[in-house]
C-alpha positions as CSV (number, residue, x, y, z in Angstrom):
1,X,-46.5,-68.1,-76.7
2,X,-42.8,-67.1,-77.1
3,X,-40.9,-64.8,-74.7
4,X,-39.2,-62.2,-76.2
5,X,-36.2,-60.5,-74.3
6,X,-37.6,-58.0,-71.6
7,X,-34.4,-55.6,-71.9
8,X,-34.9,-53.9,-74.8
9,X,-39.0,-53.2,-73.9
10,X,-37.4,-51.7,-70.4
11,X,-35.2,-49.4,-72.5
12,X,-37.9,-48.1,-74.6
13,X,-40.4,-47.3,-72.2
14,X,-37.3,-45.7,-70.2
15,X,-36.6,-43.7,-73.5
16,X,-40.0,-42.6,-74.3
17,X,-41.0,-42.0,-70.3
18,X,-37.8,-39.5,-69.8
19,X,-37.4,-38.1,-73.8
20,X,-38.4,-34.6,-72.6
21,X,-35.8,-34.5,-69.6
22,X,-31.9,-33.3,-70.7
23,X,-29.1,-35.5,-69.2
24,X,-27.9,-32.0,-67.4
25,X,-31.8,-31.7,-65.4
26,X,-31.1,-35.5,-64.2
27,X,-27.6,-35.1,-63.1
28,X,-28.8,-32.2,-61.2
29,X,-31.6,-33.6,-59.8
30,X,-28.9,-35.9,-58.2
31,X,-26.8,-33.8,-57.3
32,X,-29.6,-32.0,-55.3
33,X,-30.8,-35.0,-54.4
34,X,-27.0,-36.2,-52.8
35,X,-26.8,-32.4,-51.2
36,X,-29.8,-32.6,-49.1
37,X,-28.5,-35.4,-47.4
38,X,-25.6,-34.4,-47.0
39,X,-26.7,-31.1,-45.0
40,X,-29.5,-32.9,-43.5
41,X,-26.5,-35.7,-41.8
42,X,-24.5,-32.8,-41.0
43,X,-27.2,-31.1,-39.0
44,X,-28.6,-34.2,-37.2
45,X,-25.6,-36.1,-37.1
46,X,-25.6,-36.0,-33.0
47,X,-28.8,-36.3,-32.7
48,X,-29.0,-39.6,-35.0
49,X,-25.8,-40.9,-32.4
50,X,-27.8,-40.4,-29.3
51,X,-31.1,-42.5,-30.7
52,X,-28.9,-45.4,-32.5
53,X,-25.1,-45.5,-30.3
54,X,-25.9,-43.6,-27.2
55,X,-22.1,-43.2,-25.3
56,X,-23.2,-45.7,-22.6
57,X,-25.2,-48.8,-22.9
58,X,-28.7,-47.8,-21.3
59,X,-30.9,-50.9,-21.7
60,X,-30.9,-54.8,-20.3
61,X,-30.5,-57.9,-22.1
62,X,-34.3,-58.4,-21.6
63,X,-34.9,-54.9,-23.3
64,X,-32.6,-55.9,-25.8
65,X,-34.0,-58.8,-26.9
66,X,-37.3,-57.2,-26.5
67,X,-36.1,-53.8,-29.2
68,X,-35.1,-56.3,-31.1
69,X,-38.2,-58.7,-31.7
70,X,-39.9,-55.3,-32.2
71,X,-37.5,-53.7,-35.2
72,X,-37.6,-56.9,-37.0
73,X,-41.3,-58.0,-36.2
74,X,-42.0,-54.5,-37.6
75,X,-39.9,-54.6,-40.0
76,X,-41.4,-58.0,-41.7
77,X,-44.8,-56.5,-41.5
78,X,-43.8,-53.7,-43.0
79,X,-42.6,-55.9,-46.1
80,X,-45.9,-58.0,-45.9
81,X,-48.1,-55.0,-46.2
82,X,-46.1,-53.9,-49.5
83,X,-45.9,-56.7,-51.1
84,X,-42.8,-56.7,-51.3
85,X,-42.2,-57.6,-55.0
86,X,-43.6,-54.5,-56.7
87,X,-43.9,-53.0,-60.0
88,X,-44.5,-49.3,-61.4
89,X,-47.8,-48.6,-62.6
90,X,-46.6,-48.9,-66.6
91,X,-45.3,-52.4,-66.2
92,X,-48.1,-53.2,-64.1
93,X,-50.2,-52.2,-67.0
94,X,-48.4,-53.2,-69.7
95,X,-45.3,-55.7,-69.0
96,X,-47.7,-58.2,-66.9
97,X,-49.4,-59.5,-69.2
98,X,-47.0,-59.6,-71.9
99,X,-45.0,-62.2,-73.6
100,X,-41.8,-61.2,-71.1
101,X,-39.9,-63.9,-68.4
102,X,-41.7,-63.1,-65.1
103,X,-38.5,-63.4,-63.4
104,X,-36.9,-61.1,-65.2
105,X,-39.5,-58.3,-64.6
106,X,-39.8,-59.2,-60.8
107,X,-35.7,-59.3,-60.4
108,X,-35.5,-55.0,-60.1
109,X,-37.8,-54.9,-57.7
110,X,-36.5,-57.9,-55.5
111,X,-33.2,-56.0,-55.7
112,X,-34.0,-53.2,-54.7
113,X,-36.1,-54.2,-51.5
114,X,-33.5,-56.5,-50.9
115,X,-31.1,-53.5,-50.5
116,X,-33.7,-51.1,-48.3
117,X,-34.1,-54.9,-46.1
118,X,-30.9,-55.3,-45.5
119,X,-30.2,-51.5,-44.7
120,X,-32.8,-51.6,-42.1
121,X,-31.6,-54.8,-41.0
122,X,-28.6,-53.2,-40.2
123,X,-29.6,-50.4,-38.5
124,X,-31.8,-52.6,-36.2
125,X,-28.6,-54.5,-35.4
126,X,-26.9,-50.9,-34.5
127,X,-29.7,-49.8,-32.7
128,X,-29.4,-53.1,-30.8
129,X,-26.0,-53.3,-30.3
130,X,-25.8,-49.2,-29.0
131,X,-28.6,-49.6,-26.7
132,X,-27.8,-53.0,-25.0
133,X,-24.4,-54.1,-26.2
134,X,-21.4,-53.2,-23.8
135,X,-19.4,-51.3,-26.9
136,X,-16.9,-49.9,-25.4
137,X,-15.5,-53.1,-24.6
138,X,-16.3,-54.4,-27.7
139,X,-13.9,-54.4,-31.2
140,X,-14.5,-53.4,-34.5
141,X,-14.6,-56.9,-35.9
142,X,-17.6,-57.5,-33.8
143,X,-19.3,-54.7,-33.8
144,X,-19.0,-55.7,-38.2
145,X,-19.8,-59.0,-37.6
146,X,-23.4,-58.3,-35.5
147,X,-24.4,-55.5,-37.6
148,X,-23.6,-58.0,-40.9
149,X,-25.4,-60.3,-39.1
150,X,-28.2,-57.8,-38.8
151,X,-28.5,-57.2,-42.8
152,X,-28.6,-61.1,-43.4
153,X,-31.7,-61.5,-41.2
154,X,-33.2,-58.2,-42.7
155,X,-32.9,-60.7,-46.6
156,X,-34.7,-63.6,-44.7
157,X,-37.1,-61.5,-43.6
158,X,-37.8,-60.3,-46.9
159,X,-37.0,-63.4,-48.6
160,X,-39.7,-65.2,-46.0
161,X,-42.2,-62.3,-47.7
162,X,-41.6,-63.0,-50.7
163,X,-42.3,-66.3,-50.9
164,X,-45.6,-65.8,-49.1
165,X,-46.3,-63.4,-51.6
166,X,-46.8,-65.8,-53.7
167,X,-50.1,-67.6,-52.5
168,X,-48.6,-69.5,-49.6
169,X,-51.5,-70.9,-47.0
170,X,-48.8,-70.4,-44.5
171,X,-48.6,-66.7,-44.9
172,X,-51.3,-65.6,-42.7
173,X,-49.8,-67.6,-40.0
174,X,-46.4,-65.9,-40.2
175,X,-48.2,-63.0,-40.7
176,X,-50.0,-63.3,-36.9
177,X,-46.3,-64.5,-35.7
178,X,-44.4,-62.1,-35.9
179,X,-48.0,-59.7,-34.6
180,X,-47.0,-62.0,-31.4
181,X,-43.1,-61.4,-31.6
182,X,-44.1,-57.7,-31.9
183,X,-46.0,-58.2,-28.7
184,X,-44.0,-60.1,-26.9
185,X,-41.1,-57.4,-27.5
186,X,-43.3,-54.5,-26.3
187,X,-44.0,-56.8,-23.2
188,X,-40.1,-57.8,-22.6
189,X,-39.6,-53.7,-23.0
190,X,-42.5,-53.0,-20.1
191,X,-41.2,-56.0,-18.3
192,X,-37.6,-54.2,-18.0
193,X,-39.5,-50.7,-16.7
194,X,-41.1,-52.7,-13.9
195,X,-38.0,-54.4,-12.7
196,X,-35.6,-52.4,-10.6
197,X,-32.6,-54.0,-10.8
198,X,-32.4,-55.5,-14.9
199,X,-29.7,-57.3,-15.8
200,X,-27.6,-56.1,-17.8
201,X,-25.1,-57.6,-21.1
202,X,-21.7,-57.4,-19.9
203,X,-20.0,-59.7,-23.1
204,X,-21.1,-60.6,-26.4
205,X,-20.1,-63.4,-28.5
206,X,-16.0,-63.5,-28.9
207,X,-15.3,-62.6,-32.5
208,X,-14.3,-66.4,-33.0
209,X,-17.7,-67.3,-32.3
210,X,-19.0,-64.7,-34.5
211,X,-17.4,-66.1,-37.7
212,X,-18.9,-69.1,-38.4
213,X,-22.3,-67.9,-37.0
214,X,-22.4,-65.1,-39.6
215,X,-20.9,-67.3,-42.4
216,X,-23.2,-70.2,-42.2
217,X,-25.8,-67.2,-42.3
218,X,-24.7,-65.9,-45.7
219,X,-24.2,-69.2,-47.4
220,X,-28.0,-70.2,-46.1
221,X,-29.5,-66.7,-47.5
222,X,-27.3,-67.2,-50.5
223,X,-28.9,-70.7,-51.1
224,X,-32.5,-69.5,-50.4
225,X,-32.0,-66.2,-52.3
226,X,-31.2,-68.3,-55.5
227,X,-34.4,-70.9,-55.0
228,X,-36.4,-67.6,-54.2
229,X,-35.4,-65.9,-57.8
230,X,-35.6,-69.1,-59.5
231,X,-39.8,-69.7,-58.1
232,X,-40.5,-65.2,-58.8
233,X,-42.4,-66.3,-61.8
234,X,-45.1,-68.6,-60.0
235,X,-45.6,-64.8,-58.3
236,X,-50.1,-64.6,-59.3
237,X,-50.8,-61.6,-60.9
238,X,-53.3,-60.2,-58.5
239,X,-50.7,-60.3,-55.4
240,X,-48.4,-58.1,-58.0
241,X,-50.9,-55.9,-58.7
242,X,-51.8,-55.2,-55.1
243,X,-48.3,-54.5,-54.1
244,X,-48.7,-52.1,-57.2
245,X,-51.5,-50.2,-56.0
246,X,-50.0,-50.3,-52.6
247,X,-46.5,-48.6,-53.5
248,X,-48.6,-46.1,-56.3
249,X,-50.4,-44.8,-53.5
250,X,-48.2,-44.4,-51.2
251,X,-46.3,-42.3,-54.1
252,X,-49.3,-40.6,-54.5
253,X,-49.7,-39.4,-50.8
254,X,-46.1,-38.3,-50.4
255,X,-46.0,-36.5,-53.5
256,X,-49.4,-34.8,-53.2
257,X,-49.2,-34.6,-49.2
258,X,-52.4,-36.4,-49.0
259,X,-52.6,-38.8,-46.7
260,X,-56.4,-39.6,-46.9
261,X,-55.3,-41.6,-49.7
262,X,-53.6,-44.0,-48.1
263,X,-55.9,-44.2,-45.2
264,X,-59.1,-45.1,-47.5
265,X,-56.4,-47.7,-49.4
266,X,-56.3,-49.2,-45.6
267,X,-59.8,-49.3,-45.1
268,X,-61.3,-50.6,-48.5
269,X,-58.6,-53.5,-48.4
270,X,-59.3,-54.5,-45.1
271,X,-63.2,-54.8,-45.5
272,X,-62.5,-56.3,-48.7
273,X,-60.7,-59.1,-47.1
274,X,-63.1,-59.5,-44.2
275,X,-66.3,-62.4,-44.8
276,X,-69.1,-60.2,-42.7
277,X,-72.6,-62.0,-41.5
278,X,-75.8,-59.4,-41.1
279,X,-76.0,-58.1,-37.5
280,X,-78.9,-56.7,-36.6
281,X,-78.1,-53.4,-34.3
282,X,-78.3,-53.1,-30.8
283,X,-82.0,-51.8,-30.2
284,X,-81.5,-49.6,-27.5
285,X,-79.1,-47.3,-28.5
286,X,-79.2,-44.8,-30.9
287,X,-78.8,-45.7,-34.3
288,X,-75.1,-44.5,-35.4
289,X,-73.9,-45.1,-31.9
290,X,-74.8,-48.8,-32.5
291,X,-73.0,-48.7,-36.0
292,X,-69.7,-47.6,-34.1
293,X,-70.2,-50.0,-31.7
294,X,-70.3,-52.7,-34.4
295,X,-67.7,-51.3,-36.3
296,X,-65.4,-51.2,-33.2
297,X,-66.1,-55.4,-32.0
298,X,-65.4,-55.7,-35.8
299,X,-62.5,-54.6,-35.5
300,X,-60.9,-56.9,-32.5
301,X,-57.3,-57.0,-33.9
302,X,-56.8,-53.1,-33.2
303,X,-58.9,-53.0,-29.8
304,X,-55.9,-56.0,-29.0
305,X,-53.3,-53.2,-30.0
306,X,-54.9,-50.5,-28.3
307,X,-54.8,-52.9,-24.9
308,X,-51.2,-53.3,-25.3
309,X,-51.1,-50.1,-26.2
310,X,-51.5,-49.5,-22.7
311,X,-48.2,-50.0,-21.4
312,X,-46.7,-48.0,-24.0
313,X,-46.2,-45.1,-21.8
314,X,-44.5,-46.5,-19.2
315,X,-41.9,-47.1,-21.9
316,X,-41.3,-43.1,-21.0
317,X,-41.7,-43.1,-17.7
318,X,-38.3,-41.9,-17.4
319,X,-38.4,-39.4,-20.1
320,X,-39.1,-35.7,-19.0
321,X,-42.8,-35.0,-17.7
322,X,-44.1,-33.0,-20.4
323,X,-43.2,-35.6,-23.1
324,X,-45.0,-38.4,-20.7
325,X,-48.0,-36.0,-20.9
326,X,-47.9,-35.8,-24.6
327,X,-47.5,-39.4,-24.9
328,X,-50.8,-39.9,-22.6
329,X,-53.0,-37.6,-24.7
330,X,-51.7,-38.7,-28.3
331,X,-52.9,-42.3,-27.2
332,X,-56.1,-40.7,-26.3
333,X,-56.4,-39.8,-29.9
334,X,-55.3,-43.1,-30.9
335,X,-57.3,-44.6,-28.9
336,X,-60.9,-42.6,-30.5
337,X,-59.8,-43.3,-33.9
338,X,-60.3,-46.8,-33.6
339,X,-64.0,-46.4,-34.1
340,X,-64.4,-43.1,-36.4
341,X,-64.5,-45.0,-39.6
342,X,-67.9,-44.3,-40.1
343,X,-67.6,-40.4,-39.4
344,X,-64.9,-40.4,-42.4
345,X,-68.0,-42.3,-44.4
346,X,-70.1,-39.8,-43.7
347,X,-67.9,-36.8,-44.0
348,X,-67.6,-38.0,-47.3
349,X,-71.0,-39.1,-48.2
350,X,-74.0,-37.6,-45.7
351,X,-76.8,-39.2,-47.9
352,X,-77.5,-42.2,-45.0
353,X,-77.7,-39.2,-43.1
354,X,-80.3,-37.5,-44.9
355,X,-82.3,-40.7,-45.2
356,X,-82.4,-41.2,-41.5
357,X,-83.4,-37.9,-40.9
358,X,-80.4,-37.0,-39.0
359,X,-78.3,-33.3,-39.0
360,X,-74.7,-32.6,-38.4
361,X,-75.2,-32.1,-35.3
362,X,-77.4,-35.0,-33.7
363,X,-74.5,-37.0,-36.2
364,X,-71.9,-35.8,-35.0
365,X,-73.1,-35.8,-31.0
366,X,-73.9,-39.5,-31.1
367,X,-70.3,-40.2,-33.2
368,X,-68.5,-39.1,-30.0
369,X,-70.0,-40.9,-27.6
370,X,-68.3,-44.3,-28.4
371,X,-64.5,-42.7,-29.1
372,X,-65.3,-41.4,-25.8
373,X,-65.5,-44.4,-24.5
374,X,-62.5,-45.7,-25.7
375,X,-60.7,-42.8,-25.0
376,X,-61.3,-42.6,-21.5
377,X,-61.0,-46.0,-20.6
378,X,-57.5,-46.5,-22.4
379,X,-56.3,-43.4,-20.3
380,X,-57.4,-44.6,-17.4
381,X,-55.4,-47.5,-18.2
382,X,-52.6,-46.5,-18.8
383,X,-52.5,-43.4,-16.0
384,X,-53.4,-46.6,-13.9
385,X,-50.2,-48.7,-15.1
386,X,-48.2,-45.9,-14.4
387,X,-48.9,-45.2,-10.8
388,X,-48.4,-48.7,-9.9
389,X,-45.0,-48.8,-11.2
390,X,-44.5,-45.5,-9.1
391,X,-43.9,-43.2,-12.3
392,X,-47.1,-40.8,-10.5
393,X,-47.6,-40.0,-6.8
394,X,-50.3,-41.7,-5.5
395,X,-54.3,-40.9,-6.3
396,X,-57.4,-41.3,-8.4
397,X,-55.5,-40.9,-11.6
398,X,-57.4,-43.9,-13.4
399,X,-60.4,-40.6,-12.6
400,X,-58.3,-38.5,-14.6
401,X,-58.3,-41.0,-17.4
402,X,-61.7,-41.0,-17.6
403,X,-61.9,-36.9,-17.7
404,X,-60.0,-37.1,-20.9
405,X,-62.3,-39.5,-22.4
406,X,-64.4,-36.0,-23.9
407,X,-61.1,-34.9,-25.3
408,X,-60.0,-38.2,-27.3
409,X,-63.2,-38.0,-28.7
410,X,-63.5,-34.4,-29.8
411,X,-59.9,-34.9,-31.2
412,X,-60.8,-38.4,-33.2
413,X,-64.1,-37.3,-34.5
414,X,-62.5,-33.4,-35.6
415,X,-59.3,-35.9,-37.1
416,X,-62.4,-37.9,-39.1
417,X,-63.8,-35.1,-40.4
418,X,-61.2,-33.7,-42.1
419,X,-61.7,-33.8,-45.6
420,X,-58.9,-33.4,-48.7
421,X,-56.0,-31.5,-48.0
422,X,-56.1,-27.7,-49.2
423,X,-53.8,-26.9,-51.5
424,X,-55.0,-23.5,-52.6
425,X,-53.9,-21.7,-49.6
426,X,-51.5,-19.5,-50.0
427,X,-47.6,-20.6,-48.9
428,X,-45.4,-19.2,-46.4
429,X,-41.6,-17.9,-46.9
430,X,-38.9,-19.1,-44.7
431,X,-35.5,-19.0,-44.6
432,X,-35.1,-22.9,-45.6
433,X,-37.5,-22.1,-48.4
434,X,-41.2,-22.1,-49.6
435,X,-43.9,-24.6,-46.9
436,X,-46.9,-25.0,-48.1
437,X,-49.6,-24.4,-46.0
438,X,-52.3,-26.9,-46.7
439,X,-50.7,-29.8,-45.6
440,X,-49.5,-28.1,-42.5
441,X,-53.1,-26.9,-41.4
442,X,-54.6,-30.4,-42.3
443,X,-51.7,-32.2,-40.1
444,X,-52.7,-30.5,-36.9
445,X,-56.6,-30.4,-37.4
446,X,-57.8,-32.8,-34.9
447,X,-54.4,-32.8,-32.8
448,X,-55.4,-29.6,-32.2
449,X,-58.1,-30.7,-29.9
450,X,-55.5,-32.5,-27.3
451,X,-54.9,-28.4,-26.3
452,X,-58.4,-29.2,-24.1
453,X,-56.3,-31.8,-22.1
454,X,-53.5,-29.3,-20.7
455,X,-54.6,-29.5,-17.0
456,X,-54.1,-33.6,-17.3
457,X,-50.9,-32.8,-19.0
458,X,-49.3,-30.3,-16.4
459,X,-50.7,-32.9,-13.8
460,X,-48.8,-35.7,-15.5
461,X,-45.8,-33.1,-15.7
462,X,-45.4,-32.6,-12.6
463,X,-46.5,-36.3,-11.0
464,X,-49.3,-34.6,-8.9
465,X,-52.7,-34.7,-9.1
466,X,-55.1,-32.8,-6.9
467,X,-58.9,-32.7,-6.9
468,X,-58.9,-29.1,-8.1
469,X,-57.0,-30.1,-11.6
470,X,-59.3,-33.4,-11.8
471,X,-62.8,-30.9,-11.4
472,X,-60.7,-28.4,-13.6
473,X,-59.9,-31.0,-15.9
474,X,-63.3,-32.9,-16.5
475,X,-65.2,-29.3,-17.0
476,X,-62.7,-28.2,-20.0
477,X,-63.2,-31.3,-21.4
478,X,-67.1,-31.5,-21.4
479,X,-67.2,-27.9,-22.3
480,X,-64.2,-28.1,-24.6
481,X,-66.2,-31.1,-26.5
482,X,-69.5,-29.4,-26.5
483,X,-68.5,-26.0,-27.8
484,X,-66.9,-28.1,-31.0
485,X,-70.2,-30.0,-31.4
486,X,-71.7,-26.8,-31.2
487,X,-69.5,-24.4,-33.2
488,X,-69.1,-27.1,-36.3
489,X,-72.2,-28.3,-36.7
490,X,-75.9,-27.4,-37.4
491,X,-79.6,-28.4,-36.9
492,X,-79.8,-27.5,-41.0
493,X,-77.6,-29.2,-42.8
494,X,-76.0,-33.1,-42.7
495,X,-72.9,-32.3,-44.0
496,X,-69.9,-33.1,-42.0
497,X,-67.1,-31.9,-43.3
498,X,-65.5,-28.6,-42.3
């Protein structure tokens, strides 16, 4: 078979793709495009500076190095999960399996993530750099040189991607490596909480230093990027057409604000990849609470997150009370959606329901016992972390965690149930322009339910807990819980949607 020059097919199905579009509509589409974020930098231009270049230092080397391993741990996970060689659904349908160089069709997209890698890259490094480096003492040669540096390992990261993209056996391990780096950041970040005097960076690497370092750097990723482009065609097909599908839907969810696209995309990919042995059930308990429990052991890579999840909010320990309190009762939530996968199964699909004999309601009562559960055990966990780093005044709050498990659970299982989002409703006119209501409604349905944990939250507030607000709190919660079990669902019907 003989390859035939892939520019001129590009051109054409550009051409025939954009024929009905005017050269005036595109250019102002850009120029709309280029406006927005211009006004959108203007307005959050201070606010941007305070998150990436504070005006003083406010973190140890230890934190340092721990924000760092989590940007770029993140940030290489990020590109594992899509892909990160991709290609648009028409030359995934029609240039993959034609008689076109491989390399040439992958090169665009390689490009392109290479730019968004090394422009995340970077603003790790000034994230970094802000947060931990002593700037103020520090030039602008080396504040170039460490945020170039920055960029360059954003490209190895990517580059490292790439080439397990293409079947490497070693991918799964780098995969679970930098899960650990990520882990072993949030740990050095916790680490720096607990201790009361960190140490702090008082120089960075002289600008004499920096040179060479960054230099040898480039000419490396300069070398690897060139073997890299030159092994794009031994890229299989299937790995290209899963970054496809991966990068289509997550078009499809941010252009039809419908992010029960990507979450079923999540789902179906991870069972798919999972080799699963027939269980039987635990006997003794009911039937779908059983089938939660399974689904949660069988799921041991996010009950390890959700553990180190714990420590997450002493991370805000010194932010203001009611933004501890928030943090606190969104991991709640977190914390019950770790085992409602089967509620969204059934939301869409009751007929196991009907063939077990089972209405909304008995369904729905026995799917919140397990997010409970959860729920209330992560926030005792984490309300425990906190007092014994002092954040709280002393007392029973690992008791208040457990009052909040009804809460996460109403809130996960309401968050399950929520079905497409409805774009019929009518929109709403403000002064920045037309919002569309759907999406907004469907955002805060389940959040919604954290409003039955505002007793915990003022206690956390204010770093006081008294037996009144622990009583006050567990009967809101139980009642709270039981009025949605009661109010959403039926003894008459299995259906579980809303």
């Amino acid at each position: 078979m003989t390859a035939v020059p892939l520019s001129p097919v590009r051109r054409w199905i550009s051409r025939t793709q954009s024929s009905h579009r005017e050269r005036g509509a595109t250019l102002g589409s850009l120029y709309i495009g280029a406006l927005s974020v211009a006004i959108i930098g203007g307005m959050l231009h201070r606010q941007l500076a305070d998150i990436f270049w504070p005006d003083a230092p406010n973190l140890s080397g230890l934190a340092g190095g721990g924000l760092a391993a989590v940007c770029y741990g993140f940030l290489f996970l990020a590109l594992r999960r899509l892909g990160p060689l991709t290609l648009s659904r028409p030359a995934a349908a029609w240039l993959l399996t034609a008689p076109v160089s491989r390399r040439m069709l992958l090169l665009p997209s390689l490009r392109l993530t290479g730019i968004a890698a090394a422009a995340l890259g970077a603003l790790a490094a000034v994230a970094v750099v802000g947060h931990a480096g002593p700037h103020h003492s520090m030039n602008g040669e080396q504040i170039a040189l460490l945020i170039t540096g920055g960029a360059l390992l954003g490209i190895v990261l990517l580059l490292v991607a790439t080439t397990a993209q293409a079947g490497r056996r070693w991918g799964v391990a780098v995969d679970r490596l930098a899960g650990l780096v990520v882990a072993a950041g949030f740990a050095a970040l916790v680490a720096d909480v607990a201790v009361e005097q960190p140490i702090a960076v008082t120089a960075w690497p002289a600008t004499g230093t920096l040179i060479p370092i960054v230099a040898g750097i480039a000419v490396v990723v300069v070398v690897a990027v060139a073997l890299v482009i030159r092994g794009l065609g031994a890229t299989p097909n299937d790995r290209i057409l899963e970054a496809s599908r991966t990068a289509g839907t997550l078009f499809d969810s941010a252009f039809g604000i419908e992010p029960s696209f990507l979450t079923d995309m999540i789902e179906r990919r991870y069972w798919a990849r999972r080799r699963l042995r027939s269980t039987a059930l635990f006997p003794r308990l009911p039937v779908l609470v059983a089938q939660d429990v399974l689904l949660t052991l069988r799921r041991g890579s996010r009950l390890l997150w959700l553990l180190l999840g714990v420590t997450l909010p002493v991370l805000f320990g010194a932010a203001p009370g009611w933004v501890l309190g928030a943090v606190v009762l969104v991991g709640c939530l977190v914390a019950g959606m770790v085992a409602t996968g089967n509620v969204r199964t059934d939301a869409g699909n009751p007929v196991m329901l009907r063939m077990l004999g089972l209405t909304s309601r008995d369904a729905v009562l026995q799917r919140l016992l397990v997010p409970g559960v959860l729920a209330g055990v992560w926030a005792a966990l984490a309300l425990t972390a906190l007092d014994l780093l002092g954040d709280l005044d002393s007392g029973p709050w690992w008791a208040l965690g457990l009052t909040l498990g009804p809460v996460g659970a109403a809130a996960a299982v309401h968050r399950a149930r929520v079905g497409f989002v409805r774009n019929e409703l009518l929109p709403l006119d403000t002064p920045m322009g037309t919002l569309s209501t759907g999406p907004l409604v469907n955002a805060v349905m389940g959040p919604d339910m954290l409003l039955l944990g505002i007793p915990a939250w003022i206690a956390i507030a204010q770093g006081r807990l008294s037996p009144t607000t622990l009583l006050l709190q567990a009967v809101i919660g139980i009642a709270g819980a039981r009025f949605y079990l009661s109010g959403t669902t039926a003894d008459d019907r299995t259906e579980l949607s809303h």
